[in-house]
C-alpha positions as CSV (number, residue, x, y, z in Angstrom):
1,X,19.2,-41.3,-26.5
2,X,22.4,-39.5,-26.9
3,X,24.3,-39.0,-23.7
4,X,25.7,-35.5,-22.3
5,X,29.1,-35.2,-22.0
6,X,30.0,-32.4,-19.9
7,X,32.0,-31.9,-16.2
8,X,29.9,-30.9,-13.6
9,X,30.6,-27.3,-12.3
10,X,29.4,-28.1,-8.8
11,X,26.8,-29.4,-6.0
12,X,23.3,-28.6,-6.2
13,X,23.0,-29.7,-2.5
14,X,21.7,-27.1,-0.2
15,X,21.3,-24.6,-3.3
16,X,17.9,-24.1,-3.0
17,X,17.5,-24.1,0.8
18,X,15.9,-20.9,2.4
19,X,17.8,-19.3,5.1
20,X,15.9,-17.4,7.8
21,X,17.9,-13.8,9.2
22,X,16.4,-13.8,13.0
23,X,15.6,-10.2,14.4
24,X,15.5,-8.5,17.6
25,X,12.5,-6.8,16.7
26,X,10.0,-4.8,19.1
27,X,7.3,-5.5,16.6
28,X,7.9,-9.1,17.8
29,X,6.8,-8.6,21.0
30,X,3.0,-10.3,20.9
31,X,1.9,-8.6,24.4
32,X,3.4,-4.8,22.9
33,X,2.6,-5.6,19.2
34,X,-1.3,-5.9,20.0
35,X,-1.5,-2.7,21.6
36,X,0.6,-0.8,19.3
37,X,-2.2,-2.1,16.3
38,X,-5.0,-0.6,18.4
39,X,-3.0,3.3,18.8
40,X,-2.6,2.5,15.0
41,X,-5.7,1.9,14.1
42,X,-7.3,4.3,15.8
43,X,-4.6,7.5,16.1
44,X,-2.8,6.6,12.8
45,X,-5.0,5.2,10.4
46,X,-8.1,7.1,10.8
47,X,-6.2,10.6,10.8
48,X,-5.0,10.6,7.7
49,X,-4.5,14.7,7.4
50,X,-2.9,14.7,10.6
51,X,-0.5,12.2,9.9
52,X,0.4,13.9,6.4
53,X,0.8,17.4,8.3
54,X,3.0,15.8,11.2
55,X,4.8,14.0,8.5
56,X,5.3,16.9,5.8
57,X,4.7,20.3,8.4
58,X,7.1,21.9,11.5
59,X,8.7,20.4,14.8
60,X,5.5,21.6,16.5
61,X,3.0,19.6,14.2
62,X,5.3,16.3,15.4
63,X,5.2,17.5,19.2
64,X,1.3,17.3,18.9
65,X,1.1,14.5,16.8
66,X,3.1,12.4,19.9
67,X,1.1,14.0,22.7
68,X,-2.2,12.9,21.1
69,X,-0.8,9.5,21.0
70,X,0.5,9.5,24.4
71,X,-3.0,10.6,25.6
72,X,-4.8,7.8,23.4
73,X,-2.3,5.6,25.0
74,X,-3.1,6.0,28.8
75,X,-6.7,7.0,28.0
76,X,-7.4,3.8,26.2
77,X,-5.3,1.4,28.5
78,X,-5.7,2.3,32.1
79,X,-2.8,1.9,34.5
80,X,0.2,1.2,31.7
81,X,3.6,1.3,32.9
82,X,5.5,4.3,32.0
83,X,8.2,2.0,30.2
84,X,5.6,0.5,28.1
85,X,3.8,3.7,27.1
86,X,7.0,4.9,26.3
87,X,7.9,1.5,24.1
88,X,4.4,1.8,21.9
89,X,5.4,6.0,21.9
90,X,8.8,4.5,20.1
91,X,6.6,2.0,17.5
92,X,4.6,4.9,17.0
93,X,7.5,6.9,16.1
94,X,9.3,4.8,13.8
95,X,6.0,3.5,12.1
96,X,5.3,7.4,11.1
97,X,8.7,8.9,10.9
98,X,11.0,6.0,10.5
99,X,11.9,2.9,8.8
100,X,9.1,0.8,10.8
101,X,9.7,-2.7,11.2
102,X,13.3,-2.1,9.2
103,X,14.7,-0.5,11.7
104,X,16.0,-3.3,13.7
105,X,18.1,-4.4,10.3
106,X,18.8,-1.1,9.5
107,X,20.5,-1.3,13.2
108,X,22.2,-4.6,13.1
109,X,26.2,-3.6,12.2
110,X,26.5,-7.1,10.1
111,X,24.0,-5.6,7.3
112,X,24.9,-4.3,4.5
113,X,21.9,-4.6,2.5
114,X,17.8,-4.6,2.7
115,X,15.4,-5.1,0.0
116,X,11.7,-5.4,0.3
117,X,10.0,-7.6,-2.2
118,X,6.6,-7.4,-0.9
119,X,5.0,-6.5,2.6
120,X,5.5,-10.5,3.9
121,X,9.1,-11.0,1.9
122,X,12.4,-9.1,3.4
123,X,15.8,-10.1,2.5
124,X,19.2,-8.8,4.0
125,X,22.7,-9.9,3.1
126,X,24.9,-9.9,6.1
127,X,28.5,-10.3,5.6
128,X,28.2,-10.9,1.6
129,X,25.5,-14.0,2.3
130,X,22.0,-13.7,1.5
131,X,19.1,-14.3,4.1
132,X,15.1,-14.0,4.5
133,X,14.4,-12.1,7.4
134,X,11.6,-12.7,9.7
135,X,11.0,-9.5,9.8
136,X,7.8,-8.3,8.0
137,X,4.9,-5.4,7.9
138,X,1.4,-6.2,9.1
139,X,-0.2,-6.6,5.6
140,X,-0.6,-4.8,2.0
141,X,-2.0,-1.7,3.1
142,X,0.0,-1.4,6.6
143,X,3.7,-1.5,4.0
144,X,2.0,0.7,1.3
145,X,0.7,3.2,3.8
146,X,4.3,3.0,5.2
147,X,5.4,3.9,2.0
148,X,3.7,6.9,0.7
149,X,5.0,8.7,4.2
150,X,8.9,7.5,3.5
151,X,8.1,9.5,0.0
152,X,6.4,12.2,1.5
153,X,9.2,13.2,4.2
154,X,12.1,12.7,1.2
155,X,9.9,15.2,-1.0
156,X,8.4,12.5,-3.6
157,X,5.1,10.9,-4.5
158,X,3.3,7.8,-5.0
159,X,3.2,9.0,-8.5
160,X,3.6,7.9,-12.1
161,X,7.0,10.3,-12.5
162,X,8.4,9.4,-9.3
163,X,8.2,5.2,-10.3
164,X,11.6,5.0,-10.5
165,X,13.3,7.2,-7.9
166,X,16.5,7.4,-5.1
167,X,17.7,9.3,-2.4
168,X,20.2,9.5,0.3
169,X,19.4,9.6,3.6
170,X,22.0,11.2,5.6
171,X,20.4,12.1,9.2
172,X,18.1,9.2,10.5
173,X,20.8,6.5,11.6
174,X,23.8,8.1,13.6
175,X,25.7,4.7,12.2
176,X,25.0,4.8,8.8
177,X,24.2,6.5,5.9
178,X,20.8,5.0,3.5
179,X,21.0,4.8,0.0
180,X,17.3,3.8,-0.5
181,X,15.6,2.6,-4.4
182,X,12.3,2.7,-4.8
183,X,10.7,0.7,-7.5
184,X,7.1,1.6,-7.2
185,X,4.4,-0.6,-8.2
186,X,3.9,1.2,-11.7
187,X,6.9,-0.5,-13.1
188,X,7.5,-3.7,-11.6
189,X,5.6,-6.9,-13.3
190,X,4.3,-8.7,-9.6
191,X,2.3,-5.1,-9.2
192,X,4.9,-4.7,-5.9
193,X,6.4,-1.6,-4.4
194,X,10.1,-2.9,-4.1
195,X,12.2,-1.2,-2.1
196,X,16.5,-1.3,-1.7
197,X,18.7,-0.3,1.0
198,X,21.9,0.1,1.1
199,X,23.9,1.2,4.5
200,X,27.2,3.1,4.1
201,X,28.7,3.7,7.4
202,X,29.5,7.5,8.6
203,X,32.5,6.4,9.9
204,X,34.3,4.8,6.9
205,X,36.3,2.3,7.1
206,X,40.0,2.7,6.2
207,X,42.4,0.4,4.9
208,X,43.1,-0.9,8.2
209,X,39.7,-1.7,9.2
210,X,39.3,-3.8,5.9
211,X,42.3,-5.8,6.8
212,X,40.7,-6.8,9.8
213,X,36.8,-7.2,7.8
214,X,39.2,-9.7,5.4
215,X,39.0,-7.5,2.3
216,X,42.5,-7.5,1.9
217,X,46.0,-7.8,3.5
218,X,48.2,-5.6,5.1
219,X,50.3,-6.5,1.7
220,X,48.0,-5.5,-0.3
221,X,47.5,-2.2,1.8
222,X,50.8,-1.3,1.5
223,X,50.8,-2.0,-2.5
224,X,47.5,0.2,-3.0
225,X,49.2,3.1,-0.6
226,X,52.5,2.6,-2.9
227,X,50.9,2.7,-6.0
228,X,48.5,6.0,-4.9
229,X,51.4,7.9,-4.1
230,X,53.4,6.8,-7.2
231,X,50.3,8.3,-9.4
232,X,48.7,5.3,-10.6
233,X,44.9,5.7,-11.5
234,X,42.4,2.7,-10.0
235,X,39.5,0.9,-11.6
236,X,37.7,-1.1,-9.1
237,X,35.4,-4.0,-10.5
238,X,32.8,-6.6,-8.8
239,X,29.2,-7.3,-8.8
240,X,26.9,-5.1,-6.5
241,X,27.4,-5.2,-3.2
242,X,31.2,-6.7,-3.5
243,X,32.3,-3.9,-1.6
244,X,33.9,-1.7,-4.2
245,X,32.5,1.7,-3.2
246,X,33.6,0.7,0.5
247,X,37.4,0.1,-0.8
248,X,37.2,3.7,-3.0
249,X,35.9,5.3,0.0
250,X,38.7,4.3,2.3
251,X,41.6,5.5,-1.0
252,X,40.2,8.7,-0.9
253,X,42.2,9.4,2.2
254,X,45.3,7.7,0.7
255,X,45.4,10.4,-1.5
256,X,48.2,12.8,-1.2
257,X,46.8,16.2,1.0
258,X,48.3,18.7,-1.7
259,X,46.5,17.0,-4.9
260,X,43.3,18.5,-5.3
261,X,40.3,15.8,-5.8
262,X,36.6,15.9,-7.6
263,X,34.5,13.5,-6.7
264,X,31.1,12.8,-9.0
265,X,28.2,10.4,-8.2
266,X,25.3,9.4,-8.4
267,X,24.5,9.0,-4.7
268,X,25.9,10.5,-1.9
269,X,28.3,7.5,-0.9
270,X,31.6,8.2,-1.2
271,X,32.7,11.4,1.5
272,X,36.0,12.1,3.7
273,X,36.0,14.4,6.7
274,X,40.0,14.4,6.2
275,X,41.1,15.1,2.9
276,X,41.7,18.8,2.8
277,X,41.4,19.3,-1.1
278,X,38.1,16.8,-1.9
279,X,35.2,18.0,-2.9
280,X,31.9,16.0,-3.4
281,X,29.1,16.5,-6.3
282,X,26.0,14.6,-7.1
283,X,23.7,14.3,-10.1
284,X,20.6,16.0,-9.9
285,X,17.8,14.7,-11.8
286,X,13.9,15.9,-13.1
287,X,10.6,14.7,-11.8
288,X,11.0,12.3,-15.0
289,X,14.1,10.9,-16.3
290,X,15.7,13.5,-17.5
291,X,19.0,14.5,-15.9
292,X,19.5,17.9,-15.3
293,X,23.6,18.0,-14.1
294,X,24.8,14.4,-15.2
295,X,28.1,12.9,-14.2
296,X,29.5,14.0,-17.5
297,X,28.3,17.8,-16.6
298,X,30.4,17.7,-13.1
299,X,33.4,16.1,-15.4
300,X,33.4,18.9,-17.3
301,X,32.9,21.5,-15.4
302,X,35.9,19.8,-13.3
303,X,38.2,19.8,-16.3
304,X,37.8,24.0,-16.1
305,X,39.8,23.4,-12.7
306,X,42.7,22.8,-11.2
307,X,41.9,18.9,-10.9
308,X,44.4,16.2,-10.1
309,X,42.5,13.5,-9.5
310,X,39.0,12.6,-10.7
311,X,36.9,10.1,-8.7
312,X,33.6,8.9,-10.3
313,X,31.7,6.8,-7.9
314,X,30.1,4.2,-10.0
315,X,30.7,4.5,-14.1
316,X,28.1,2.9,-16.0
317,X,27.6,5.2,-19.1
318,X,29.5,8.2,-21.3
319,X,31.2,9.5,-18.7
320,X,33.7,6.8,-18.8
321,X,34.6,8.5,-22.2
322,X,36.2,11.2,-20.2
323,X,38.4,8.9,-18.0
324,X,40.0,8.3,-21.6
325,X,40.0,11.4,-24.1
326,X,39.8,14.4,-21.2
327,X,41.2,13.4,-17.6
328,X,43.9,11.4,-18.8
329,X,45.4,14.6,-21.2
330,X,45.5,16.9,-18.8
331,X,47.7,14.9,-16.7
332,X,45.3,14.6,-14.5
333,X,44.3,10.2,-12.8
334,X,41.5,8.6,-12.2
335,X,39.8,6.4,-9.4
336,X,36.4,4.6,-10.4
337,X,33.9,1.8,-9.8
338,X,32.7,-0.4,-12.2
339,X,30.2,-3.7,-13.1
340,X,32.6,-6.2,-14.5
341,X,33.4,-10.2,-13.9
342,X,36.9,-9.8,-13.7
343,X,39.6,-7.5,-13.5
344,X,40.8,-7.4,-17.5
345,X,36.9,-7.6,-18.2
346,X,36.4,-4.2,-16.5
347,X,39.0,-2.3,-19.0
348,X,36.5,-3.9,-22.2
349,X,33.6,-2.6,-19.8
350,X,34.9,0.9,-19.4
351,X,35.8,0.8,-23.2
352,X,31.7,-0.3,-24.3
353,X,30.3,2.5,-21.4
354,X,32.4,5.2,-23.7
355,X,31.2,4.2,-27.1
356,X,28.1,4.8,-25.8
357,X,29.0,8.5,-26.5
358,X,31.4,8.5,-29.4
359,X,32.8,6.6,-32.5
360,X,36.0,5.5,-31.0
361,X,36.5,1.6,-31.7
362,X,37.1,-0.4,-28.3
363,X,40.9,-1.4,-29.4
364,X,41.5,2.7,-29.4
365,X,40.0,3.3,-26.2
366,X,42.1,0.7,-24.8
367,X,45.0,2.1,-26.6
368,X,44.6,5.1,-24.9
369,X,45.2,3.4,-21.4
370,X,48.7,2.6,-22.6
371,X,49.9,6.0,-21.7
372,X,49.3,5.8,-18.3
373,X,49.5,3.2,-15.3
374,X,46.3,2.0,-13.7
375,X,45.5,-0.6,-11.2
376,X,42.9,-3.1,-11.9
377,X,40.8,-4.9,-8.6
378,X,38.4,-6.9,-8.9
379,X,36.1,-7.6,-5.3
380,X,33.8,-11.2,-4.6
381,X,31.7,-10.7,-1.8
382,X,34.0,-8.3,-0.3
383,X,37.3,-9.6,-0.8
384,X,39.9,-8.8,-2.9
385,X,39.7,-11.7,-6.0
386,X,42.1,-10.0,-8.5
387,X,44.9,-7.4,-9.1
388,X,46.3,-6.2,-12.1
389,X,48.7,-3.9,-13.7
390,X,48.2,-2.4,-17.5
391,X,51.8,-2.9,-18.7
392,X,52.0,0.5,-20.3
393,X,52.1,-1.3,-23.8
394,X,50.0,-3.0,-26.3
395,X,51.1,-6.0,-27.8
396,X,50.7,-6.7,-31.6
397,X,47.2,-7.9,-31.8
398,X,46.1,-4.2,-30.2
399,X,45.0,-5.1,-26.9
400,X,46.5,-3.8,-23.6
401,X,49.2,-5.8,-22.0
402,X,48.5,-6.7,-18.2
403,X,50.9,-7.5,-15.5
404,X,49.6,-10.1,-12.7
405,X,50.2,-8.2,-9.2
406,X,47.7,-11.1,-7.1
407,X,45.2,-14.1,-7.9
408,X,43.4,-15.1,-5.6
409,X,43.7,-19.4,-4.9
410,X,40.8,-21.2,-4.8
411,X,40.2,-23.5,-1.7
412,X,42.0,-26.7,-3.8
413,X,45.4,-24.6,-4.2
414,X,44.3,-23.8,-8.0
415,X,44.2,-20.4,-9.4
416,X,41.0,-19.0,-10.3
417,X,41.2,-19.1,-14.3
């Protein structure tokens, strides 16, 4: 047999070990948790109009909703301590109105992110590592039934138009704002309802608060703030959850008070309480998939105005076309997130994401880079890897030339290649 001849890329030791996220969770409690089934079961699940009234109607319809449960409550278990009834009134609450048994993550400050596989499978990723969490819904029905009122209170429907849907919710965690994804079962192949959270908090970090969270270094704090206020555009690169839309967040403050700036996304995540001359749009979609004010809508609507900056939360498609034939002639920069493995490989990124919307080859877009100075960064697991500088120049075989600002060192004093 003909041998392999190859150099190993690394250990396979501990790679497929499971690692359990332990909760604080209320739900946990066996004593409370077999109580709070029986108000369930019997004030819950056998009202069904009366939950979808509280759920969907006024303040009032809520009010009674609770009272009837707090009746069922000391009716059905005579001689309950007030702090009890007023712990199973809470799982109540949160079961109809809430996030359920998600709360406790959703309230733990090292979480960034939640996804629900299935009722019995919840994952979190806390501090850029990725866990199980013993956290979990009673059964099938119990996370499904859960599910139909999280759509119902955000205005959608367990419905074949709705399968693929988002929203931002911006009221039920004082901490955090809750990008949520849901997948319903219609499209995914284990017959699942999957669900994602992400948590943005409503106090952003700024660029000090990174330093200390290890993003970067009071160097490279200083380099970004220089290079802001010297007019260089930014495209920010990494894998989900890398921390990219955290680091644009905290730049949009950097920028100077008396530039005007448009932000455009897709979800409400980026925001600024201080900048005097931001404003903040958001696509609005259909009940299907058709988009009714896209990205490249807002774009162009912002080139009618007196725009100095554009800020496009996450570029993924044509609108990147406008970072290089529109914003970039009217003298106008750019900030911007964007899927890439490294920091060059997000310029060839944004290039591909523009032809998706015109004819121009990928060594003209490029081209057309050269007439202004942009920062590259590239994130992994939310620090920064990578730094460059477009040189403001192509070199003879067409393609950009890039000026190395920071590499990242791997642990055995070798420069990632």
């Amino acid at each position: 047999m003909e041998k392999l001849h190859y150099t190993p890329c690394g250990s396979r030791e501990n790679k497929k070990k499971i690692n359990i996220y332990h909760s604080d969770s209320i739900y946990a409690d066996e004593n409370l948790r077999e109580k709070f089934l029986v108000v369930k079961a019997n004030v819950c699940d056998l009202n069904p109009a009366l939950i979808t009234k509280a759920v969907t109607g006024t303040e009032q319809d809520f009010v009674m909703f609770m009272d009837s449960a707090a009746a069922f409550i000391k009716d059905r278990f005579p001689g309950i301590e007030t702090p009890e009834v007023a712990a199973l009134l809470s799982m109540v609450r949160e079961c109809i109105f809430g996030y359920y048994v998600l709360s406790p993550l959703i309230n733990d400050r090292d979480i960034s992110d939640i996804r629900v596989i299935r009722h019995d499978h919840i994952t979190v990723k806390v501090k850029g590592r990725r866990y199980v969490s013993d956290c979990r819904f009673t059964d099938k029905a119990d996370y499904d039934e859960w599910l139909l009122r999280i759509l119902r209170i955000n205005r959608m429907k367990k419905d074949l138009p709705y399968a693929l849907c988002h929203y931002t919710d911006t009221k039920w965690s004082r901490d955090d704002y809750l990008r949520t994804d849901i997948e319903q079962s219609y499209v995914t192949s284990s017959g699942k309802n999957h669900i994602h959270i992400r948590k943005f908090p409503t106090k952003k970090d700024t660029l000090p608060d990174l330093e200390e969270k290890g993003m970067l270094t009071g160097d490279m704090a200083a380099y970004i703030k220089d290079r802001i206020d010297a007019g260089y555009g930014f495209l920010i690169s990494g894998k989900g959850g890398s921390g990219k839309s955290t680091l644009l967040n905290s730049m949009i403050d950097e920028i100077p008070y008396d530039e005007s700036v448009l932000v455009v996304q897709e979800s409400d995540e980026l925001y600024s309480d201080e900048h005097p001359q931001a404003i903040f749009e958001h696509t609005i979609k259909g009940l299907g998939k058709e988009e009714l004010f896209s990205l490249e809508d807002e774009l162009r609507m912002g080139l009618l105005q007196d725009i100095d900056n554009f800020v496009i939360g996450e570029i993924k498609g044509g609108e990147a076309l406008y970072v290089f034939t529109t914003a970039l002639s009217t003298g106008a920069r750019f900030f911007g997130t964007i899927h890439a493995n490294n920091a060059k490989g997000s310029v060839r990124r944004l290039s591909h994401c523009a032809r998706y919307i015109s004819d121009y080859s990928v060594e003209t877009l490029e081209a057309m880079l050269s007439d202004i100075p942009v920062v590259l960064i590239h994130l992994r697991e939310f620090a920064i890897d990578e730094i460059l500088e477009t040189g403001g120049s192509i070199e003879d075989s067409g393609s950009l030339v890039y000026h190395t600002v920071y590499k990242k060192e791997q642990k055995n004093g070798t420069k990632d290649k």
